[in-house]
C-alpha positions in Angstrom: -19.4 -1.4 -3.7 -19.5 -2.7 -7.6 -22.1 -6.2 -7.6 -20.6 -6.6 -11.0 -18.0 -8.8 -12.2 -14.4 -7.3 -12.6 -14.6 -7.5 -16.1 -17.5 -4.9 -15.9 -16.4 -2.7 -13.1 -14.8 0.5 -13.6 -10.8 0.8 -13.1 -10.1 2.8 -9.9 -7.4 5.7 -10.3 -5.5 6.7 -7.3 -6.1 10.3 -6.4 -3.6 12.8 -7.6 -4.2 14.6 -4.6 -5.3 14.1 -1.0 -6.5 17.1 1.2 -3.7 18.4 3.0 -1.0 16.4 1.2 1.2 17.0 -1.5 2.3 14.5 -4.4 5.4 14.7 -5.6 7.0 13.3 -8.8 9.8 10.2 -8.7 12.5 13.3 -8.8 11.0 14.8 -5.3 10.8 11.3 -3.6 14.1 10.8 -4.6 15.3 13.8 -3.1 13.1 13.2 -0.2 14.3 9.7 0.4 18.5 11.1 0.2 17.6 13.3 3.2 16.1 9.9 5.3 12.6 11.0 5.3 10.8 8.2 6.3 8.8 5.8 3.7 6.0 4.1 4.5 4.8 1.4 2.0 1.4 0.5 2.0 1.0 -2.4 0.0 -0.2 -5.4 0.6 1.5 -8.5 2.9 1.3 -10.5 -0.2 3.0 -7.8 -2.5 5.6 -6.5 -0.1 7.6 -9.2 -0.7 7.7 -8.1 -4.7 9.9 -5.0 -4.4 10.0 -2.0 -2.4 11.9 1.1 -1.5 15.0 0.1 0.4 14.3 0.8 4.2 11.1 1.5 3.3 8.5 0.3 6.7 6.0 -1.7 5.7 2.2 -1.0 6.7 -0.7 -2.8 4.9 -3.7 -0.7 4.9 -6.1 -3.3 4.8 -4.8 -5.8 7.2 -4.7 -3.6 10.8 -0.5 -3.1 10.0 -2.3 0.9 9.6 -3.3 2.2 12.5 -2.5 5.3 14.5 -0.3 3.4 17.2 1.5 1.7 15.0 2.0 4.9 12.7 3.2 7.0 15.5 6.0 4.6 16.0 7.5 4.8 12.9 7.1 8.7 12.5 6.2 11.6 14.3 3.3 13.4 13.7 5.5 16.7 12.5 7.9 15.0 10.2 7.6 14.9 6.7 6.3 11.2 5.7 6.0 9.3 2.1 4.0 7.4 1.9 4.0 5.4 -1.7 2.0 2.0 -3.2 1.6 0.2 -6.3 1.2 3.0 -8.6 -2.0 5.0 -10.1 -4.1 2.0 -10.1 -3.3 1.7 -6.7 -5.6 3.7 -3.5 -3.6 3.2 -0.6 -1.5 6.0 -0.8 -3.9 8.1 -1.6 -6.5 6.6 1.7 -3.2 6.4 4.2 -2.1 9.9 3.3 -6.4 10.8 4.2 -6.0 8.9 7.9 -2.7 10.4 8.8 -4.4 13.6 8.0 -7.2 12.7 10.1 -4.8 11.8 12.7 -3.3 14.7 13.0 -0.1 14.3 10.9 0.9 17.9 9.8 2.6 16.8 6.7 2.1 13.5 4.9 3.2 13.8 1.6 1.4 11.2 -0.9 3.6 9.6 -3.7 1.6 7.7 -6.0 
């Protein structure tokens, strides 16, 4: 945890990469999302309302919306998942793709 201001702190990049996940580029999630694989957007309550992927189920990370219950009611643990945020700045793909991981989730793929 930074004790200095923002102005001081280091920006945060999203990992590219999350063990045993795949990122994909806007072309794969696009194809992914024609074939109904589920989306799981993990932004916060205050900027879901701000845009999202249409049908896209909403699960902020930091507000108990991501937990392992309420996961395995929007996906099984073998399907392929996408799980997106608010872009590189953004670690909540990146963390959510981790937890399903550590879940057991076979296949979360992380979009960033």
């Amino acid at each position: 945890m930074f004790t200095t201001s923002a102005a001081f702190a280091p920006e945060k990049i999203s990992a590219m990469t999350a063990t045993g996940a795949t990122t994909v580029d806007i072309t794969k999630a696009k194809s992914l999302f024609d074939k109904k694989v589920t989306f799981i957007d993990t932004h916060s309550n205050k900027n879901w309302g701000a845009g999202r992927i249409p049908g896209a189920m909403h699960m902020d990370l930091n507000k108990d919306g991501f937990t392992k219950d309420i996961l395995g009611t929007k996906v099984k643990k073998d399907q392929e998942v996408v799980m997106y945020c608010n872009g590189e700045k953004c670690m909540r793909s990146s963390e959510a793709s981790e937890q399903a991981i550590r879940w057991g989730y076979k296949s979360p793929i992380l979009k960033s």
